[in-house]
KETI-329579 format. One line per 2 residues: their letters; for each residue x, y, z of C-alpha. Coordinates in steps of 0.5 Angstrom, whole numbers, plus 500, padded with zeros to 3 digits. Example, Ala and Ser with C-alpha at 12.3 -4.5 7.8 and 13.67 -1.06 7.14 Angstrom:
REM KETI-329579
AS = 525:491:516; 527:498:514
//
This chain:
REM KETI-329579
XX = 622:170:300; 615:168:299
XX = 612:163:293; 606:163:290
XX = 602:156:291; 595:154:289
XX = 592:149:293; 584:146:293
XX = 581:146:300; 575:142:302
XX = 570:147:302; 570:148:310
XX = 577:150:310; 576:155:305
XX = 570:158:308; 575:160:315
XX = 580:162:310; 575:167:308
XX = 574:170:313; 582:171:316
XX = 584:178:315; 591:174:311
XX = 589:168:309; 597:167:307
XX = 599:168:314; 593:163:317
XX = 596:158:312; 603:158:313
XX = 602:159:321; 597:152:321
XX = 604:149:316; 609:151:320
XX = 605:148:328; 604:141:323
XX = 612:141:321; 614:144:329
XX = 609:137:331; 612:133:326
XX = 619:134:330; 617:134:336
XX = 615:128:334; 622:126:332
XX = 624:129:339; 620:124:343
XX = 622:119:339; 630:119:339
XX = 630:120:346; 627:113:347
XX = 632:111:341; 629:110:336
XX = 631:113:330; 626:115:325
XX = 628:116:318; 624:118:311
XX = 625:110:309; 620:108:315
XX = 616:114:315; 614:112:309
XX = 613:105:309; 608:106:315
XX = 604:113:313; 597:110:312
XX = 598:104:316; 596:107:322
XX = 590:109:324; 588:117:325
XX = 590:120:333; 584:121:337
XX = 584:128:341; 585:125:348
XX = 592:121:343; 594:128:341
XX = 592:131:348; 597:127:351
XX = 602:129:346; 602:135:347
XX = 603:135:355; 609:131:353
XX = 611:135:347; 610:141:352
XX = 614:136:357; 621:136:352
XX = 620:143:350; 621:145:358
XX = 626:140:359; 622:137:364
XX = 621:130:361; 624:124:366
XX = 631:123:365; 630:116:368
XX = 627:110:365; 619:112:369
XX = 614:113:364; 612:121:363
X = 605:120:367
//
């Protein structure tokens, strides 16, 4: 099942949007690898225990400042750790 959605886009996002063969597809594509991220997230977090809930999602969203690109390179590899099975069950640190 699909439903129609409109959106404003910054005219950037827009313009490379105009130029995929289905935007609908690279749209839900992006949504889903953010959502995928988001849990992941959660993944990494409970396996250290801590439990994240929408409360505390909510009372932190915008008190942290955006990741820089080493940030989010380090949590892919360890994203990609946890999805392999190859995170430390010790108490070492991923490194």
């Amino acid at each position: 099942m699909t439903k129609r959605v409109t959106v404003s886009l910054p005219d950037d996002v827009a313009t490379y949007l105009d130029g995929e063969e289905n935007a609908s597809a690279a749209v839900a594509d992006a949504l889903r690898a953010r959502m995928d991220r988001a849990a992941a997230t959660a993944a990494m977090l409970r396996a250290v225990g801590v439990e994240v809930t929408d409360e505390g999602v909510a009372r932190v969203r915008g008190r942290l400042p955006r990741l820089s690109a080493e940030q989010r390179a380090e949590n892919a590899r360890r994203r990609d750790m946890l999805a392999a099975g190859t995170w430390p069950t010790d108490d070492t640190v991923a490194a």
